[in-house]
TORKOL-4160 file (C-alpha; in steps of 0.2 Angstrom, whole numbers, padded with zeros to 4 digits, m for minus):
295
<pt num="1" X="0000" Y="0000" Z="0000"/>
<pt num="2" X="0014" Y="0012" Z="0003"/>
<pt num="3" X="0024" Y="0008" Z="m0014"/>
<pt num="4" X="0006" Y="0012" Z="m0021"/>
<pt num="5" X="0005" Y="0028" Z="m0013"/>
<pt num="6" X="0022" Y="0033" Z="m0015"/>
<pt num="7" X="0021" Y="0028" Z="m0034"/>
<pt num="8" X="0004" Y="0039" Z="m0034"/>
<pt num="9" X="0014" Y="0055" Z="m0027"/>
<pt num="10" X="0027" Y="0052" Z="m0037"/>
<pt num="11" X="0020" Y="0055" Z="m0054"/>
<pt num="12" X="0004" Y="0067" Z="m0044"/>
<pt num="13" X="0013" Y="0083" Z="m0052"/>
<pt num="14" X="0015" Y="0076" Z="m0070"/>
<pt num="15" X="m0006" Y="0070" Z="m0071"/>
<pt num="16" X="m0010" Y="0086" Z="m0062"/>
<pt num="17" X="0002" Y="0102" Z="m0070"/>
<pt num="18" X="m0008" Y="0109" Z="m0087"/>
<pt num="19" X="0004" Y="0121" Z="m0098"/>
<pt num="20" X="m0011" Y="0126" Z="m0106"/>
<pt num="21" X="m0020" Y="0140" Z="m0097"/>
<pt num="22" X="m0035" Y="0144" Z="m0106"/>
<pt num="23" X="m0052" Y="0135" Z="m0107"/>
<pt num="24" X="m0059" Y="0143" Z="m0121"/>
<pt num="25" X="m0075" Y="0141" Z="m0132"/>
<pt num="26" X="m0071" Y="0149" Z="m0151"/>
<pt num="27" X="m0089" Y="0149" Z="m0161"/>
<pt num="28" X="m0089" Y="0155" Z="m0180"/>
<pt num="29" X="m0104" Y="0162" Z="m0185"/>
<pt num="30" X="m0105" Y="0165" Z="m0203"/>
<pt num="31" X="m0125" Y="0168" Z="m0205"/>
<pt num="32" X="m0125" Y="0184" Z="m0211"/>
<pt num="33" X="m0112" Y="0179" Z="m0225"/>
<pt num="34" X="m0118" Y="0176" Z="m0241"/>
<pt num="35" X="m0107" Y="0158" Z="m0245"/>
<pt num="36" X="m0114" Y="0144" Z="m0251"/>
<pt num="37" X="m0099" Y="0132" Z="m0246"/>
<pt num="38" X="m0099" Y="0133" Z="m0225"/>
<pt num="39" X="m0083" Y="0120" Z="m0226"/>
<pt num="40" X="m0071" Y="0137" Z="m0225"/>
<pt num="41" X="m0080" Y="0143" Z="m0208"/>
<pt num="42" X="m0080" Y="0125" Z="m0202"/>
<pt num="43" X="m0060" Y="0123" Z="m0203"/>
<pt num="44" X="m0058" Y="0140" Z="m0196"/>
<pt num="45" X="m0068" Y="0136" Z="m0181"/>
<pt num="46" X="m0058" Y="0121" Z="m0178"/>
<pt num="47" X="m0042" Y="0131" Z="m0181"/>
<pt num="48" X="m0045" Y="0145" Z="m0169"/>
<pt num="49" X="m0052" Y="0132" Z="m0156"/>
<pt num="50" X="m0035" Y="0123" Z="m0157"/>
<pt num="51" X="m0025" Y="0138" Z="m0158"/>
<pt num="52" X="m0032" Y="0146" Z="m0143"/>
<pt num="53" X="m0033" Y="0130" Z="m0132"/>
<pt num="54" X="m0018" Y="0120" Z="m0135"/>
<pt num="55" X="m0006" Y="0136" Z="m0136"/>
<pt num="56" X="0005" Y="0141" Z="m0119"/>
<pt num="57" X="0004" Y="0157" Z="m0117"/>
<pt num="58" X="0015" Y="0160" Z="m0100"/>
<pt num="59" X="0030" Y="0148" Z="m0092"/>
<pt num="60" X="0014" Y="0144" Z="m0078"/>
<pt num="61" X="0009" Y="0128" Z="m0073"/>
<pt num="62" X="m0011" Y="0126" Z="m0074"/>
<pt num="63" X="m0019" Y="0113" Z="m0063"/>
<pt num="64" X="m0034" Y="0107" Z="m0074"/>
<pt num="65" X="m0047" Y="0116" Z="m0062"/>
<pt num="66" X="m0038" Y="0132" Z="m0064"/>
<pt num="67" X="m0040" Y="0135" Z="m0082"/>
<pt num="68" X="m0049" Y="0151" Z="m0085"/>
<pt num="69" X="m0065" Y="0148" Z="m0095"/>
<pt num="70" X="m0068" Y="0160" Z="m0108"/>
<pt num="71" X="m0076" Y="0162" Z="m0127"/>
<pt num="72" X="m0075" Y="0172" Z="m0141"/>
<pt num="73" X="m0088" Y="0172" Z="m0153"/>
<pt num="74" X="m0083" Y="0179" Z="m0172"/>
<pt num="75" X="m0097" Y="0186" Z="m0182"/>
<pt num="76" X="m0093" Y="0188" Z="m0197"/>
<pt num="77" X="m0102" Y="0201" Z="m0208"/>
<pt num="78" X="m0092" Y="0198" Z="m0224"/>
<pt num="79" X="m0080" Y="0186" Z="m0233"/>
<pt num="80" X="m0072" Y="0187" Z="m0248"/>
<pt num="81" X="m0060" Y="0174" Z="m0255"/>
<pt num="82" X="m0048" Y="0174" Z="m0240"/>
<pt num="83" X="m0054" Y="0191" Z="m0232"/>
<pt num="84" X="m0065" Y="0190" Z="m0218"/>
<pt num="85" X="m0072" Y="0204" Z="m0209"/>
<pt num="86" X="m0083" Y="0205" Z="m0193"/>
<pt num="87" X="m0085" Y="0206" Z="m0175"/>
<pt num="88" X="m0079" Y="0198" Z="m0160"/>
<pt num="89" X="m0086" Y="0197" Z="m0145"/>
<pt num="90" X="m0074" Y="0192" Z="m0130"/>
<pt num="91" X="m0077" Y="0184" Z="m0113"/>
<pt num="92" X="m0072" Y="0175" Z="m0099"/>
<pt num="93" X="m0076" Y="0170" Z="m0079"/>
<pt num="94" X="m0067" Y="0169" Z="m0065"/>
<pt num="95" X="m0070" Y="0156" Z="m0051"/>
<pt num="96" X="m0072" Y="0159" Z="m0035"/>
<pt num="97" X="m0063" Y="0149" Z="m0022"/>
<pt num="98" X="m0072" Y="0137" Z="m0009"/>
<pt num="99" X="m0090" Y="0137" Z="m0025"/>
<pt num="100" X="m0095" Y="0130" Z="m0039"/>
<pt num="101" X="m0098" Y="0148" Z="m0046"/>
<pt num="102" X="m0092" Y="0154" Z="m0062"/>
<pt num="103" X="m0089" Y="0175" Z="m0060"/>
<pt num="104" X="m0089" Y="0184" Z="m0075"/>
<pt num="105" X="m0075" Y="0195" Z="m0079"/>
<pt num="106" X="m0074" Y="0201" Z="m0095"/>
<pt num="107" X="m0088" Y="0204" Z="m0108"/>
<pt num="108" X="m0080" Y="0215" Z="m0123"/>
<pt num="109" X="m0085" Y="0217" Z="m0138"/>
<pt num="110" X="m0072" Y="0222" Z="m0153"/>
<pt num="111" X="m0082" Y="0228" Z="m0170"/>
<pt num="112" X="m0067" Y="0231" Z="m0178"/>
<pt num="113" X="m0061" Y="0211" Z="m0185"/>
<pt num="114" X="m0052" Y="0211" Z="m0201"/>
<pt num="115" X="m0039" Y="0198" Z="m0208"/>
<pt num="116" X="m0034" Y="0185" Z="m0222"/>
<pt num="117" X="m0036" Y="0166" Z="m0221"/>
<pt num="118" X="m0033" Y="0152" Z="m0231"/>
<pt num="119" X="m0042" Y="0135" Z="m0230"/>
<pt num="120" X="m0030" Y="0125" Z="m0217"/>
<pt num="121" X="m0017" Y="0141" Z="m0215"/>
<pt num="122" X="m0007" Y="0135" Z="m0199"/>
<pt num="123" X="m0008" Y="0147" Z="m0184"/>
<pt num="124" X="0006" Y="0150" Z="m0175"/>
<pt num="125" X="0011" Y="0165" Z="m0163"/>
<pt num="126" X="0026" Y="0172" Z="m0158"/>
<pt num="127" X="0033" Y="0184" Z="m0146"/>
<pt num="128" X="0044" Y="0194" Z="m0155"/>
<pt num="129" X="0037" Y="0195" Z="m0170"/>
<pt num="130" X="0021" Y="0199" Z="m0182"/>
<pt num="131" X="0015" Y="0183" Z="m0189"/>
<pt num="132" X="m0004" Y="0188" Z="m0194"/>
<pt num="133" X="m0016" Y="0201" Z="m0190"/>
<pt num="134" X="m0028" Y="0186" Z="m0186"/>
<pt num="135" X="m0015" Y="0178" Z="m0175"/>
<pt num="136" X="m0010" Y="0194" Z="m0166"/>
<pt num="137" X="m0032" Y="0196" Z="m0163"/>
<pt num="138" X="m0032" Y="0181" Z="m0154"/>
<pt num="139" X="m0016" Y="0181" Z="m0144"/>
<pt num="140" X="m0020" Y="0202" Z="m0139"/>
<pt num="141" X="m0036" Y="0195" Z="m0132"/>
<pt num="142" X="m0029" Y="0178" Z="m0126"/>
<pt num="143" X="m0017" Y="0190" Z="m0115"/>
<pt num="144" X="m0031" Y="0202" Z="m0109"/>
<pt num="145" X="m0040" Y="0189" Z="m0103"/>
<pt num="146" X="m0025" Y="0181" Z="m0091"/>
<pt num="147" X="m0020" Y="0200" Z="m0088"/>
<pt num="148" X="m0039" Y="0201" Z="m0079"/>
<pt num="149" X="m0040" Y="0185" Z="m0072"/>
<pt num="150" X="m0023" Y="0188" Z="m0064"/>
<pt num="151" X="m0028" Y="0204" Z="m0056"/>
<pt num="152" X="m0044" Y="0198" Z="m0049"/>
<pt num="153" X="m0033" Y="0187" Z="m0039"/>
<pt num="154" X="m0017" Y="0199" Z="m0033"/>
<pt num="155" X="m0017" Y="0217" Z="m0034"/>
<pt num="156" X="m0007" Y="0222" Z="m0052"/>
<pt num="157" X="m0004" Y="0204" Z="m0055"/>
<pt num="158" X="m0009" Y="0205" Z="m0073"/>
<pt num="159" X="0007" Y="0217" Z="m0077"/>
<pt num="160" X="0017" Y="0202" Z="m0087"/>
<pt num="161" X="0000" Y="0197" Z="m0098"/>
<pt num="162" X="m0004" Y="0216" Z="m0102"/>
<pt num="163" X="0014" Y="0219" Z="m0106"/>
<pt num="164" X="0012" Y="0205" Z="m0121"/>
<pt num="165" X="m0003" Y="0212" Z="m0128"/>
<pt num="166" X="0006" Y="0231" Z="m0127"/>
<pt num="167" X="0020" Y="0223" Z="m0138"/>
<pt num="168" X="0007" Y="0215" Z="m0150"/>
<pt num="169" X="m0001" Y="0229" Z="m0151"/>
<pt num="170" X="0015" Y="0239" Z="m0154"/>
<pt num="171" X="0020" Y="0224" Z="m0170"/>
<pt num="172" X="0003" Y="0225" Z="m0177"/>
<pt num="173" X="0003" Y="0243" Z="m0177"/>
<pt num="174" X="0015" Y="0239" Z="m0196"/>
<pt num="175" X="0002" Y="0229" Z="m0203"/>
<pt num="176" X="m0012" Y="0242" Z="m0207"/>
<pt num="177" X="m0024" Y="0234" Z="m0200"/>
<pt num="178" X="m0038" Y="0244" Z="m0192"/>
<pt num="179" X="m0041" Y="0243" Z="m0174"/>
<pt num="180" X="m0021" Y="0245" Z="m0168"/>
<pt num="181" X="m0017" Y="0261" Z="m0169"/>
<pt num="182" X="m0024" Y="0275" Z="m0157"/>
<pt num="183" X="m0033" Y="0286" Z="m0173"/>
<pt num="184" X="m0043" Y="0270" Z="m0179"/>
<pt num="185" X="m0055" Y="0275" Z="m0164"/>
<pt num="186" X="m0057" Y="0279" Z="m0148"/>
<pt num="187" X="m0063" Y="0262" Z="m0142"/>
<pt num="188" X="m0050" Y="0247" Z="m0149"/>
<pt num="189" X="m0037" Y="0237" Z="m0145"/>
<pt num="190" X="m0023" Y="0250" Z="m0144"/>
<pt num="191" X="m0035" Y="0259" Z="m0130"/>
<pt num="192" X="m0042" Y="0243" Z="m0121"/>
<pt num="193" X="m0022" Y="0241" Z="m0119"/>
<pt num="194" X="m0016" Y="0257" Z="m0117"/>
<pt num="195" X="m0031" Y="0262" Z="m0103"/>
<pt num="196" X="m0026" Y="0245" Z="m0093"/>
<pt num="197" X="m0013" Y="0249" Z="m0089"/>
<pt num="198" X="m0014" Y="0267" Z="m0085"/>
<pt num="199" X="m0010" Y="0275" Z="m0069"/>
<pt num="200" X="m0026" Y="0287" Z="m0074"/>
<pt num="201" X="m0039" Y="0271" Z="m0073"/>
<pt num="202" X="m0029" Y="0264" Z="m0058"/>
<pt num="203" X="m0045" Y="0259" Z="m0048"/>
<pt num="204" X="m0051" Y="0247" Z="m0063"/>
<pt num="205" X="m0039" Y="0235" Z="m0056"/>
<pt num="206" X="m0040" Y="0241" Z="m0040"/>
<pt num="207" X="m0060" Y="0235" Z="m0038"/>
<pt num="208" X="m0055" Y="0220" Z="m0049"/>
<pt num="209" X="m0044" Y="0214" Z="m0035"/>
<pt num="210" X="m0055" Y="0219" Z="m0021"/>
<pt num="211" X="m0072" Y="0214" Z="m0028"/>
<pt num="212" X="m0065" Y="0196" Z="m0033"/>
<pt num="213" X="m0053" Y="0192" Z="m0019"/>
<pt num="214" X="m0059" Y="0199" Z="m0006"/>
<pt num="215" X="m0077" Y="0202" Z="m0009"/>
<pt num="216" X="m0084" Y="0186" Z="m0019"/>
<pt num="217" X="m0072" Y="0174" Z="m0011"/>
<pt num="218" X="m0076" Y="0177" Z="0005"/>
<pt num="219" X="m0096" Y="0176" Z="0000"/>
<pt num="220" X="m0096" Y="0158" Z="0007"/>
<pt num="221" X="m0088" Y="0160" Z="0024"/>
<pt num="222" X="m0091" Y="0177" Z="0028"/>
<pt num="223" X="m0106" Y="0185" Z="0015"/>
<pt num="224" X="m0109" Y="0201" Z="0028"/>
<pt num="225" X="m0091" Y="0203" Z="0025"/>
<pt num="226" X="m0089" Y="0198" Z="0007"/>
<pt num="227" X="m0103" Y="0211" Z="0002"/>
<pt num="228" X="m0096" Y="0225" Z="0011"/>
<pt num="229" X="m0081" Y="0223" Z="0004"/>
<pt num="230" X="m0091" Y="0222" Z="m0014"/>
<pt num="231" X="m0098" Y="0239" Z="m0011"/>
<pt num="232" X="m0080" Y="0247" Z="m0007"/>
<pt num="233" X="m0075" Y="0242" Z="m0022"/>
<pt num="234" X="m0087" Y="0248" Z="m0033"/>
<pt num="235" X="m0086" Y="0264" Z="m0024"/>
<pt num="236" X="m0071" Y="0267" Z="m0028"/>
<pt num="237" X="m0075" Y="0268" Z="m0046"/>
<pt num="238" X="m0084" Y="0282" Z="m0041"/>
<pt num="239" X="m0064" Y="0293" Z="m0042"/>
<pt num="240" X="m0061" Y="0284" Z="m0059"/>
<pt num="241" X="m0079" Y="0293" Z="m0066"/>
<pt num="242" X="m0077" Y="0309" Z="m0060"/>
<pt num="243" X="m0060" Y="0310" Z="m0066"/>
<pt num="244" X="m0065" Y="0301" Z="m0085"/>
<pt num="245" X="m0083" Y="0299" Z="m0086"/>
<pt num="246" X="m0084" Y="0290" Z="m0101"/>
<pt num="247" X="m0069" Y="0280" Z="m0098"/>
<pt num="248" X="m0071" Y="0264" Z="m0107"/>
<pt num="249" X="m0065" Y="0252" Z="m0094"/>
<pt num="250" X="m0081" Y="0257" Z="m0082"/>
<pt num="251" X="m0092" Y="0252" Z="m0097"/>
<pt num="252" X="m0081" Y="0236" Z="m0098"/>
<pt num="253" X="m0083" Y="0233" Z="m0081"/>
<pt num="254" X="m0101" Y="0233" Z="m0080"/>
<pt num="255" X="m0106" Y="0225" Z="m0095"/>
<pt num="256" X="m0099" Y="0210" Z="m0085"/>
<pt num="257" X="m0104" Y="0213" Z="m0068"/>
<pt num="258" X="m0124" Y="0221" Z="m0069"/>
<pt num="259" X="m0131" Y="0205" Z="m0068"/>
<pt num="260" X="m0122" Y="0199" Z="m0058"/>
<pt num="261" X="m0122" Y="0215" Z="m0046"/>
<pt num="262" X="m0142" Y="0213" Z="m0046"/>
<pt num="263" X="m0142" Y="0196" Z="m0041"/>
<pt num="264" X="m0128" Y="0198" Z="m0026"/>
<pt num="265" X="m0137" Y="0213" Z="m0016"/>
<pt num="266" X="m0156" Y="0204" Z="m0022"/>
<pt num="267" X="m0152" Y="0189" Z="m0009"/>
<pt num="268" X="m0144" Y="0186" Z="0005"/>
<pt num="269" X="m0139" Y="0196" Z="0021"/>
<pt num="270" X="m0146" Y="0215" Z="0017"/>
<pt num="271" X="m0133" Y="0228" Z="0017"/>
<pt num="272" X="m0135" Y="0246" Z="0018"/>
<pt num="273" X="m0135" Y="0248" Z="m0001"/>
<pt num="274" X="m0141" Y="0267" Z="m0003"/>
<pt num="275" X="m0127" Y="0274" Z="m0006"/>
<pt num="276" X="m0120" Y="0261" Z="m0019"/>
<pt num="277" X="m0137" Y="0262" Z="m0028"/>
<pt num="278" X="m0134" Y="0282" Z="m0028"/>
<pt num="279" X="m0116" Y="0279" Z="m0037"/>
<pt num="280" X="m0123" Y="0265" Z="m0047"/>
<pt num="281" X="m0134" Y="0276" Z="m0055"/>
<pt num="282" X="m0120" Y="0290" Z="m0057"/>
<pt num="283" X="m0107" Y="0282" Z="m0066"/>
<pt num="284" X="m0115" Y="0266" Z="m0074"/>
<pt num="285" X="m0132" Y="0275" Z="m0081"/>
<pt num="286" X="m0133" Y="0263" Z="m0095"/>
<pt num="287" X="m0139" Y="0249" Z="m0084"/>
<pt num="288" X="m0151" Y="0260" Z="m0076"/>
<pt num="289" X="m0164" Y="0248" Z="m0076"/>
<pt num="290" X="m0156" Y="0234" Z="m0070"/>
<pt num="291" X="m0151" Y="0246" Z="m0052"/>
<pt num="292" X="m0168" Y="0247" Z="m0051"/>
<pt num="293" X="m0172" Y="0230" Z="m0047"/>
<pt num="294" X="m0162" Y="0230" Z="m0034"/>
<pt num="295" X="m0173" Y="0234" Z="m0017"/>
């Protein structure tokens, strides 16, 4: 029995390690594009699935149960021989410790997708240099994605994920495709990026960290506790609005979190939420309806 269990811990770390970090969902939707052969969408559904999934994109080890669950659903609005153009909506959830529960994080939507592909064109991305604009869309995203999670589990630790999709923003920026550069509009890649990591939108991350780690994981052992902390950090988003009220971070983070923000203060322990309800409707008036729901 002990050569058994010695055996079992032995090889424990090899059955249990993942180098792949992502858990990702990649759906092609190709309705609105007027094509009669679907094969073309098909292979690049199972090439993006692939891609994304079996790709390392840090020097971590993953245990299986860590893998950050996310999707990315490409519309596509038009194709033409091996040009594809669309939109791509990102997202992904964070579980929270000692639950079952699947938090979502990010819910983005990019409207500005462009690239070339031919039928069984190997994806491959590299650090240091620009291999395609489709490869360098889905590496930025793959990185913004861990940058996120990261910081939702210690303060700033996403630095090292953002820092790789600055430098594919900076390498894509020579390809001429739209969406990189800081004139192509005021709500891309190059100012997703750029704003992150900002001193300027500091509290983004701040609240990511503190409404995650110390609000939502302590929901099960302490939800008095885990709610307060909730509501301190979307307070302090309350700084980030008055200084840049139409900062597209704050519209980031709530496109994630309304929901989910109705259903955490419509249950459980009451908190005094008057306040919060006050800010809400401040500096996220888009979800106006949802506040109110909340009594």
């Amino acid at each position: 029995m002990r050569k058994i269990l010695f055996t079992f811990l032995l090889i424990l770390p090899l059955i249990k390690m993942d180098s792949q970090e992502l858990n990702a969902q990649f759906v092609v939707n190709a309705d609105l594009v007027n094509q009669t052969n679907q094969q073309i969408f098909q292979t690049l559904e199972r090439s993006l699935n692939e891609f994304v999934n079996s790709q390392s994109w840090s020097n971590q080890d993953f245990f299986p149960q860590e893998k950050i669950t996310c999707s990315f659903v490409l519309n596509l609005t038009n194709y033409d021989a091996s040009k594809f153009e669309g939109t791509l909506q990102i997202q992904s959830q964070r579980t929270i410790f000692d639950s079952n529960y699947d938090s979502p994080v990010l819910n983005f939507l990019d409207k500005d997708i462009s690239f070339t592909y031919q039928e069984f064109q190997p994806l491959f991305y590299s650090p240091a240099s620009y291999e395609s604009n489709l490869v360098s869309l889905i590496s930025f995203y793959a990185y913004v994605i861990m940058g996120i999670n990261a910081d939702s589990l210690q303060l700033k630790a996403g630095d090292p994920f953002f820092e790789q999709a600055q430098r594919i923003v900076n390498l894509s920026q020579q390809s001429g495709a739209i969406g990189w550069k800081q004139n192509d509009s005021n709500r891309n890649r190059f100012w997703l990026i750029d704003t992150i990591r900002s001193n300027t939108f500091r509290e983004y991350r701040e609240t990511l960290y503190t409404y995650h780690r110390k609000g939502l994981d302590s929901m099960t052992k302490a939800p008095m506790k885990g709610k307060n902390n909730i509501i301190n950090a979307i307070l302090a988003l309350e700084d980030l609005y008055d200084r840049r009220p139409n900062a597209m971070l704050l519209q980031m983070f709530f496109d994630a979190k309304a929901d989910e923000i109705v259903n955490l203060f419509s249950d459980g322990p009451k908190v005094d939420f008057s306040r919060t309800s006050k800010i809400l409707k401040k500096i996220a008036p888009f979800y106006q309806p949802q506040w109110k729901q909340i009594k």
